[in-house]
KOLDO-954103 format. One line per field, with one value per residue (C-alpha): residue number from 1; chain; y, x, z. Coordinates in steps of 0.1 Angstrom, whole numbers. Each point is the difference from the previous one (the first is absolute). Example, Ala and Ser with C-alpha at 12.3 -4.5 7.8 and 13.67 -1.06 7.14 Angstrom:
BEGIN
i: (1, 2)
ch: (A, A)
py: (-45, 34)
px: (123, 14)
pz: (78, -7)
***
This chain:
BEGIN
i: (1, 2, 3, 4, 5, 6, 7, 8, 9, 10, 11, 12, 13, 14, 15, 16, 17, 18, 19, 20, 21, 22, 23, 24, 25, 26, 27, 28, 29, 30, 31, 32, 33, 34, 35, 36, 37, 38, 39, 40, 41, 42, 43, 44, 45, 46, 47, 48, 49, 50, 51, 52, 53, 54, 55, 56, 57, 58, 59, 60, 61, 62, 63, 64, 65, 66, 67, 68, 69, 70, 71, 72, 73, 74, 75, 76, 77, 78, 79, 80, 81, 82, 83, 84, 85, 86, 87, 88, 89, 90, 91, 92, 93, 94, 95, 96, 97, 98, 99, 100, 101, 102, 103, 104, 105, 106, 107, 108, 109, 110, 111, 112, 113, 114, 115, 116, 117, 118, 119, 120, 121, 122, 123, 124, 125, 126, 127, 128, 129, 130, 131, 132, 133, 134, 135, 136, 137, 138, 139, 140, 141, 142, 143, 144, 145, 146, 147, 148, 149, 150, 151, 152, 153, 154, 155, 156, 157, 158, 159, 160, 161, 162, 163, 164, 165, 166, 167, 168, 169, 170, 171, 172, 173, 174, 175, 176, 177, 178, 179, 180, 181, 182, 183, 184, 185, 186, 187, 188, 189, 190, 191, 192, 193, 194, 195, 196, 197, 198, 199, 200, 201, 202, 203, 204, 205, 206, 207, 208, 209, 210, 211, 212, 213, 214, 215, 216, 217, 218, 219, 220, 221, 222, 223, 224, 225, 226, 227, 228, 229, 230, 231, 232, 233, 234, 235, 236, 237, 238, 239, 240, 241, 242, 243, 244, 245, 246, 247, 248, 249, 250, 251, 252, 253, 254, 255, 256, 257, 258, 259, 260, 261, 262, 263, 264, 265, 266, 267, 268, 269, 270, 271, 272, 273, 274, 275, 276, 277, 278, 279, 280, 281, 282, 283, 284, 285, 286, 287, 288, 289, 290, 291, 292, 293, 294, 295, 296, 297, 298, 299, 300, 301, 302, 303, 304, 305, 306, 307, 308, 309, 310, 311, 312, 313, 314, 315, 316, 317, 318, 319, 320, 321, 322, 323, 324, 325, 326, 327, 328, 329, 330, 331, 332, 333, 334, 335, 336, 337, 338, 339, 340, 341, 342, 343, 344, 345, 346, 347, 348, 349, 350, 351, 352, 353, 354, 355, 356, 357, 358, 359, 360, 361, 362, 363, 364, 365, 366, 367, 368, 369, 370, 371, 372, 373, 374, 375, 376, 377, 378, 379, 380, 381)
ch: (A, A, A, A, A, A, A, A, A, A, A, A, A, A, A, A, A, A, A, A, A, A, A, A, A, A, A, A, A, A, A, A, A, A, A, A, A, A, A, A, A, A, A, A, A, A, A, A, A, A, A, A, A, A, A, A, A, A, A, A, A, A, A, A, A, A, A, A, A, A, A, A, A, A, A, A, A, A, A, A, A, A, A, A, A, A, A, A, A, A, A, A, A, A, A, A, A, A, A, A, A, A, A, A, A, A, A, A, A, A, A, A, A, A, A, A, A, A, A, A, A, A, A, A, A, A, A, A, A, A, A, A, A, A, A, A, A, A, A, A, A, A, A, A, A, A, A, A, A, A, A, A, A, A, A, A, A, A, A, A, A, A, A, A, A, A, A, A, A, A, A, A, A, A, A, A, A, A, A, A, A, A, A, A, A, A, A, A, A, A, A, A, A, A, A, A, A, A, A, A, A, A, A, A, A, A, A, A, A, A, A, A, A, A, A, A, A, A, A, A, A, A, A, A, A, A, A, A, A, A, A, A, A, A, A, A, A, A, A, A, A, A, A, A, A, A, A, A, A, A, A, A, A, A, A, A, A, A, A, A, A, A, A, A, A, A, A, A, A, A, A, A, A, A, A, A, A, A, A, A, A, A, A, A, A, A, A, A, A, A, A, A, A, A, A, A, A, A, A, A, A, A, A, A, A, A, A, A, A, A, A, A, A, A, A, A, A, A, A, A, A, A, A, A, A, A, A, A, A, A, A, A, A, A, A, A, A, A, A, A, A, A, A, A, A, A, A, A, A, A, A, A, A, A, A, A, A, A, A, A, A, A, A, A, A, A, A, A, A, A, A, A, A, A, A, A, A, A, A, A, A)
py: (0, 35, 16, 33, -28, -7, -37, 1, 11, -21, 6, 9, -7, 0, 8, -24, 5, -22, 3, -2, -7, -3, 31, 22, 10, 28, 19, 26, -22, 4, -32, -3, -27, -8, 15, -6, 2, 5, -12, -16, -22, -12, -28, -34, -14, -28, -35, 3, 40, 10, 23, 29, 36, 25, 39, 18, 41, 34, 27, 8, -36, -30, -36, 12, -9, -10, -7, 12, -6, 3, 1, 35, 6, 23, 7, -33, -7, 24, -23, -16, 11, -29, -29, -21, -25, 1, 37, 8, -21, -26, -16, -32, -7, 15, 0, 38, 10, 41, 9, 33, 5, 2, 40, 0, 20, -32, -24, -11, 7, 37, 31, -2, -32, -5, -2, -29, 16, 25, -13, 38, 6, -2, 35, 15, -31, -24, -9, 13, -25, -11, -16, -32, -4, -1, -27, -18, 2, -8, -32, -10, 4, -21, -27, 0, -6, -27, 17, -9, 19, 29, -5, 37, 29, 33, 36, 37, 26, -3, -40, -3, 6, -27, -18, 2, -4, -33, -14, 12, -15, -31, -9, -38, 12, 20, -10, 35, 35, 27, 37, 23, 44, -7, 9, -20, 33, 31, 30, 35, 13, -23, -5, 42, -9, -21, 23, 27, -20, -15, 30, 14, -24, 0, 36, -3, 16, -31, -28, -1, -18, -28, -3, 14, -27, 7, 35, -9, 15, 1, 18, 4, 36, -19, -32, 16, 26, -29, -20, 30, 5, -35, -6, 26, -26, -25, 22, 11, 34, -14, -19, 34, 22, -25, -7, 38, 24, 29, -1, 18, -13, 29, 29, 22, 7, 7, 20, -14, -35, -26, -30, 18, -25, -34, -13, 15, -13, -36, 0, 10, -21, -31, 12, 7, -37, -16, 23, -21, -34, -5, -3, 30, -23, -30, 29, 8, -31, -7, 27, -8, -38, 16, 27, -36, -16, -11, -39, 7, 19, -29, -19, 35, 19, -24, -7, -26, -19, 4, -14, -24, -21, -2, -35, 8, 18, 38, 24, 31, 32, 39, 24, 32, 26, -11, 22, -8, -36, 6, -28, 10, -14, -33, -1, 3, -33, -16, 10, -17, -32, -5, 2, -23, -20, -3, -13, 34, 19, 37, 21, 36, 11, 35, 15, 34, -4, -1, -23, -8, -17, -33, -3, 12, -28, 14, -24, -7, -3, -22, -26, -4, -5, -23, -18, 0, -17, -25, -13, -9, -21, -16, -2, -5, -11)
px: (0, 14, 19, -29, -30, -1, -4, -34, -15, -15, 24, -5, -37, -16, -38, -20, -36, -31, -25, -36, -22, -27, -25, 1, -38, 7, -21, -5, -14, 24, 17, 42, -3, 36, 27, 35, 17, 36, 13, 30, 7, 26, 9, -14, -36, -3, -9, -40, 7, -9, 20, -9, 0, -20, 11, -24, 14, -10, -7, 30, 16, 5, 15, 37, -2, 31, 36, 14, -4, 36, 38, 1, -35, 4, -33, -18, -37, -24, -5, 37, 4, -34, 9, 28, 25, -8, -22, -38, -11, 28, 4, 17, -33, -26, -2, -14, -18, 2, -24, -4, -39, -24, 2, 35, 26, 28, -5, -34, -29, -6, -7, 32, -8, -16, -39, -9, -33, 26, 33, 11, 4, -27, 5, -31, -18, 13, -29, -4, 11, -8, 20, -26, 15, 34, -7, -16, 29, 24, -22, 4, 38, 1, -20, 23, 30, -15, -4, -36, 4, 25, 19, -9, -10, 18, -3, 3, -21, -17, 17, -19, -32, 9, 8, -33, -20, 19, -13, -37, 1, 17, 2, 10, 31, 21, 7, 15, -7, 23, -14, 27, -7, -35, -37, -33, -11, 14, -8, -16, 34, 18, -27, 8, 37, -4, -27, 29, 26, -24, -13, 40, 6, -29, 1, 33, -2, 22, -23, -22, -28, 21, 12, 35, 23, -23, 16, 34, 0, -9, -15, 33, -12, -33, 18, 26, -26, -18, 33, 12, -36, -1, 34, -10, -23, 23, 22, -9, 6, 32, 13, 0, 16, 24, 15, -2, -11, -3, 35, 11, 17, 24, 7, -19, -34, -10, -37, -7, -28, 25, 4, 23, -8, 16, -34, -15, 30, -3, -35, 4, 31, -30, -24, 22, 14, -35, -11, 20, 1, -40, -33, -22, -31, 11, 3, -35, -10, 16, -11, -35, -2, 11, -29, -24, 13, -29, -9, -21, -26, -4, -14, -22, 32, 9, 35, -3, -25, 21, 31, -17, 3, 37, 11, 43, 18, 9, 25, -7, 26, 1, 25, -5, 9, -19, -33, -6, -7, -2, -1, -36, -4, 15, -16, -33, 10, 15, -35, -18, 21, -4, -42, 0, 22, 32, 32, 22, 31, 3, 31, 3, 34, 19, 14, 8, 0, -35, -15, 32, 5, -8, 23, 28, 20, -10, 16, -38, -17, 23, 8, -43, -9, 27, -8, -38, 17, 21, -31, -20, 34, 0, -38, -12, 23)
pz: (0, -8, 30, 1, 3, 34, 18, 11, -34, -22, -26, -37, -11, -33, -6, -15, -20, -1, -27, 3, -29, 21, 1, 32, 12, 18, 24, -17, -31, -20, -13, -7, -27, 12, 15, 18, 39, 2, 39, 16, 20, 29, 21, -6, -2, 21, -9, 12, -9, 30, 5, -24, 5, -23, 6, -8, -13, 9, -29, -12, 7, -25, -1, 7, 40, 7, -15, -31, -36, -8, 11, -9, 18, 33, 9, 12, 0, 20, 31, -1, 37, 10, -27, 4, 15, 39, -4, 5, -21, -2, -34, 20, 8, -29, -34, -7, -30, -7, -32, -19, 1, -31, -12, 10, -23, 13, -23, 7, -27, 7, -16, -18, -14, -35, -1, -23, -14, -13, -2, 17, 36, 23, 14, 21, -18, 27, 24, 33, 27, 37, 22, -9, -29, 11, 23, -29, -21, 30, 9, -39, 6, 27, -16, -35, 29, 17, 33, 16, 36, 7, 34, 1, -25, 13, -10, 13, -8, -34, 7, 27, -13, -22, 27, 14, -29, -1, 30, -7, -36, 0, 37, -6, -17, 26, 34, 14, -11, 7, 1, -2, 2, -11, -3, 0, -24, -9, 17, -16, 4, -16, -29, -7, 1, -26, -24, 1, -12, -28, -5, -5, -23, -24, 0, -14, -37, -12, 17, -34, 19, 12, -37, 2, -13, -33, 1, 10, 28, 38, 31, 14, 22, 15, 9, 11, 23, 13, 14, 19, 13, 10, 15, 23, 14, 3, 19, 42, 8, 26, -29, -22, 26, 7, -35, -10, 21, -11, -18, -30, -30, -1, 27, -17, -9, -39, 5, -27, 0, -8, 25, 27, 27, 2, 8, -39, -15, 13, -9, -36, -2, 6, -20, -30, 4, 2, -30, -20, 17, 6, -22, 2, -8, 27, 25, -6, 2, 30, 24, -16, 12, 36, 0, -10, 24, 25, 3, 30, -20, -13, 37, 8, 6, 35, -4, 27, -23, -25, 12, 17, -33, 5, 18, -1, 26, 3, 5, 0, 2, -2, 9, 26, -26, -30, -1, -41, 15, 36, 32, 3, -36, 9, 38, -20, -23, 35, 17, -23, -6, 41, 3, -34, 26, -21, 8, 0, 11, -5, 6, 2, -13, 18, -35, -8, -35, -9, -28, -16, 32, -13, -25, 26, 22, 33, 24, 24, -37, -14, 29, 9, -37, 0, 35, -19, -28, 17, 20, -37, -14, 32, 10, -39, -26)
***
């Protein structure tokens, strides 16, 4: 293994793609008559395949999870610091599965990808998603790799709705659920966070109606406005004024309205970078699927009832400084798993960095998930 890919990663991975022919009902009616998932994998699937792990990503996430996809590759996979030998989520003991989700812009069929009907890009043609549908597709997955019950299906955020979904729609096939910095719903605050970053991106002169690869071109400003408005969600107040402050970049002020402030500069520096690395159209889509997201509307809005179709095992976790998912959120899903009289654990994590947080080693985070972990190999698999 090359000397910058350290011992406890899961080394150099390659993605892999599975092709469905077979139509996709989804729930908005619509039908994909086929389409593709790209995922990776790592460790080893047991003989009875027990032992499998799905990862389930947040908006702006995809397949890449953990390890690298070269020698030359220095930046490994967005939850490498959870998934490997002897961490979280330790691939010793689990094979894991980490998918790109349908109306991704990661290799998975998408906006991006061509539209048979037209043999051109579906563009703002793709169909509107819920988090139903990725489940669906995930469950289809699962099936094509032989895998009949997950040892546990794990998310955070956006994951953990997915999570969650899991448990409610195919409760035979997971025996834990993990809920990481999540939400039964979203709240009217966070639906509005996500109308003004649409709206940012579809005002956008060069969005064409969600047909911008026709024109060559892209929403670069409104993507880029609606990652700097919501990295500021991401981000606690402490964890702000503790990476910048209220520093300058130079010793000197301009008077002029130019990013002066090191905190303006890192947040265009992010937005410009995901202008160009991320789908316009998947990120509508995605903050769409998480302002849908409700399954207890469908049991007369009782999340108790709802869950109550779950029959796996829970953990549940939220962090003290995320308010765009706070620990209410997650008390409420907790609540509710205990008068449906499930079997859960819940853990309130003291952070200072906000939402990010689960996607950040934090040494309390880290060693319960993995205590959580170790009990299903030994306990299930």
């Amino acid at each position: 293994m090359p000397q910058h890919i350290p011992a406890d990663s899961v080394g150099i991975v390659e993605p892999q793609t599975a092709v469905f022919d077979e139509p996709l009902e989804l729930k908005s009616g619509r039908v994909l008559p086929k389409y593709e998932l790209v995922y990776e994998t790592y460790g080893t699937l047991n003989e009875d395949k027990s032992n499998a792990i799905l990862i389930c990503h947040a908006l702006s996430g995809h397949h890449h999870a953990a390890g690298f996809h070269s020698e030359d590759d220095t930046k490994p996979g967005w939850w490498d610091a959870c998934i490997g030998p002897g961490k979280a989520i330790d691939t010793n003991q689990f094979f894991v599965i980490s998918l790109n989700n349908l109306g991704g812009c990661h290799g998975s069929t998408g906006p991006t990808s061509i539209n048979p009907e037209t043999d051109e890009p579906y563009g703002g043609d793709f169909p509107v998603l819920r988090v139903y549908d990725w489940v669906t597709s995930q469950a289809r997955l699962a099936d094509r790799l032989g895998i009949e019950c997950f040892a546990a299906v794990v998310g955070g955020s956006l994951g953990g709705m997915q999570a969650m979904r899991w448990s409610i729609q195919y409760p035979e096939r997971l025996k834990h659920c993990v809920i990481i910095a999540s939400a039964p719903k979203l709240s009217a605050q966070n639906i509005a966070f996500n109308e003004v970053a649409r709206n940012t991106i579809m005002k956008d002169p060069e969005f064409h109606d969600g047909h911008y690869l026709k024109h060559d071109t892209l929403p670069k400003t409104g993507l880029m406005q609606a990652r700097m408005l919501a990295h500021l969600t991401y981000l606690s107040d402490d964890a702000m004024g503790e990476k910048f402050g209220r520093d300058l970049k130079t010793d000197e002020v301009s008077y002029e309205f130019v990013p002066e402030f090191q905190v303006e500069s890192y947040l265009h520096y992010q937005g410009e970078k995901f202008s160009t690395t991320f789908d316009a159209n998947t990120y509508l889509l995605m903050t769409k699927a998480l302002d849908y997201f409700d399954p207890a509307q469908y049991y007369d809005n009782d999340l108790s009832k709802c869950l109550s179709q779950a029959t796996c095992k829970f953990l549940v976790m939220s962090f003290t400084t995320d308010w765009r998912f706070s620990p209410e959120r997650s008390e409420e899903i907790v609540d509710a798993l205990i008068e449906a009289d499930k079997d859960v654990t819940y853990a309130c994590i003291e952070s200072e960095k906000g939402h990010d947080a689960f996607l950040i080693p934090i040494p309390r985070y880290v060693k319960t998930f993995g205590a959580y972990m170790n009990r299903i190999a030994k306990e299930d698999i």
